[in-house]
C-alpha positions as CSV (number, residue, x, y, z in Angstrom):
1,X,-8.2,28.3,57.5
2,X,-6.5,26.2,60.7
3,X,-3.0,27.0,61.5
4,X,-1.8,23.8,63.7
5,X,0.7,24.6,66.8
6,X,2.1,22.8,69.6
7,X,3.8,24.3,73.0
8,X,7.3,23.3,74.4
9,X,8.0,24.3,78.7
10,X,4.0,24.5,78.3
11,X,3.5,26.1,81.2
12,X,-0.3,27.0,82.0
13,X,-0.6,27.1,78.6
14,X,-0.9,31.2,78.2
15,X,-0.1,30.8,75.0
16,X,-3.1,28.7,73.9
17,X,-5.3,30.7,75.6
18,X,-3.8,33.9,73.6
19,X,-3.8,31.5,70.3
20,X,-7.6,31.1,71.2
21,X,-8.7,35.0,71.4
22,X,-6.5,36.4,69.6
23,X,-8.2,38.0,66.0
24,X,-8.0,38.2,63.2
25,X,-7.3,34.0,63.9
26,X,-9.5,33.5,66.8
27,X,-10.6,30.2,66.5
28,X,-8.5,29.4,63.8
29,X,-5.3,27.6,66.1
30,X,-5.5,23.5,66.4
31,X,-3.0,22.4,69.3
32,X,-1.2,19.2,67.8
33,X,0.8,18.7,71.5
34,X,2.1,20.0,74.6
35,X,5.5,19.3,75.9
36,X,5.2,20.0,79.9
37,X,6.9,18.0,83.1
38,X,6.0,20.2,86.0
39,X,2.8,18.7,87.7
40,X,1.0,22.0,88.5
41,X,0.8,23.1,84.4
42,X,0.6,20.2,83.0
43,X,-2.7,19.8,85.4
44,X,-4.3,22.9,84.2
45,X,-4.0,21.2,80.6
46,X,-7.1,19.5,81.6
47,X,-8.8,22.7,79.2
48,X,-7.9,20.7,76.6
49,X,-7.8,17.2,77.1
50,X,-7.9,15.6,73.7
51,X,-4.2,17.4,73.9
52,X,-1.6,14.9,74.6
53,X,0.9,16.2,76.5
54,X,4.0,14.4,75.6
55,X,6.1,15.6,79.0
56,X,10.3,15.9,78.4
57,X,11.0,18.0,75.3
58,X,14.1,16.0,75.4
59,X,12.9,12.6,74.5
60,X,10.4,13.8,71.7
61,X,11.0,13.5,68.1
62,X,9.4,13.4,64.5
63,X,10.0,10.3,62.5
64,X,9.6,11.1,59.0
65,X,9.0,7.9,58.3
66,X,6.8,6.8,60.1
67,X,4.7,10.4,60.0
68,X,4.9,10.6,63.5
69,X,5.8,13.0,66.8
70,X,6.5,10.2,69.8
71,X,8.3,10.8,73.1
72,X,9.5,7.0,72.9
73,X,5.8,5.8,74.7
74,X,3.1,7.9,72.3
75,X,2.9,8.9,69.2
76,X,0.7,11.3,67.1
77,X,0.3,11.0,63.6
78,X,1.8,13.9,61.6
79,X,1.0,14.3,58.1
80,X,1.0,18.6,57.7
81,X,3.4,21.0,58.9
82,X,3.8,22.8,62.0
83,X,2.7,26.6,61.8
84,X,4.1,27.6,65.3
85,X,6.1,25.8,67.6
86,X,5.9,28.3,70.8
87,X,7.6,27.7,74.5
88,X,9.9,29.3,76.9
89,X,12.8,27.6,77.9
90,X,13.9,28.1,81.5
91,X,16.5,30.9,81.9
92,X,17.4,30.9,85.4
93,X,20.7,29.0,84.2
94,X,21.8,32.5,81.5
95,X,21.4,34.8,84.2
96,X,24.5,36.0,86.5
97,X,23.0,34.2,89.4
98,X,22.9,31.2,87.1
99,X,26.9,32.2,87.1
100,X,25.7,32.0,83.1
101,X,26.4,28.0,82.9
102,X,23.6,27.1,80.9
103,X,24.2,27.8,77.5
104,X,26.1,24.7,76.7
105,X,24.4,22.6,74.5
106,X,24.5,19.2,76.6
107,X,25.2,20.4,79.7
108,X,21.9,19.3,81.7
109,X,20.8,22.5,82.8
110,X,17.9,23.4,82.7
111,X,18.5,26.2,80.0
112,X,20.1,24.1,77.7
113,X,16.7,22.9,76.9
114,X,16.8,25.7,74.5
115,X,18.7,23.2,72.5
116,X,16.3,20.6,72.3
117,X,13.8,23.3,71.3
118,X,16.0,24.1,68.3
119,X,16.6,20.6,67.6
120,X,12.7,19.6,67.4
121,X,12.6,22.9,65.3
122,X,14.6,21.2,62.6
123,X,13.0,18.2,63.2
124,X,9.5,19.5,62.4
125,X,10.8,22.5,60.0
């Protein structure tokens, strides 16, 4: 069986390398995307290059319609579901030296990306 999954604030992509040894489903994860905009990770990518990396987690989106996940310039096709939708969304802006601002959904910091994780959640659920 294939499970399909796709990684939001990719990172180095930790988790696809877990994903990829972890048993009893080694070998059994198929990336569908990243979402990644810092150069360093998304370079390191390069492990799995027929992986698009669709950058700003903001700006992507599944069109039902269409059958699609675009970030406005690429799209994927998208005809199954989405077993796991994995990331970590910055959390510098929570913290007390954040003076805890980023929890407000709209509110441009980098924390409230959480949001658009929840969002594309819904999207894809």
């Amino acid at each position: 069986m294939k499970y399909t999954y796709a990684t939001v604030c990719s990172g180095v992509e930790g988790c696809s390398l877990a994903l990829e040894a972890a048993p009893p489903t080694k070998g059994q994860w198929e990336p569908i995307f990243f979402s990644e905009i810092a150069t360093f990770p998304s370079a390191v990518a390069h492990h799995w290059p027929a992986v698009p990396n669709l950058g700003d987690l903001a700006q992507i989106r599944f069109d039902p319609e269409e059958k699609v996940i675009t970030n406005g310039t690429r799209a994927i096709p998208f005809h199954g579901r989405l077993d796991l939708l994995a990331g970590g969304t910055p959390c510098q802006d929570f913290s007390v030296a954040g003076k805890r601002g980023g929890g407000t959904r709209g509110s441009g910091t980098r924390s409230s990306l959480c949001w658009e994780w929840l969002r594309l959640v819904a999207e894809l659920g």
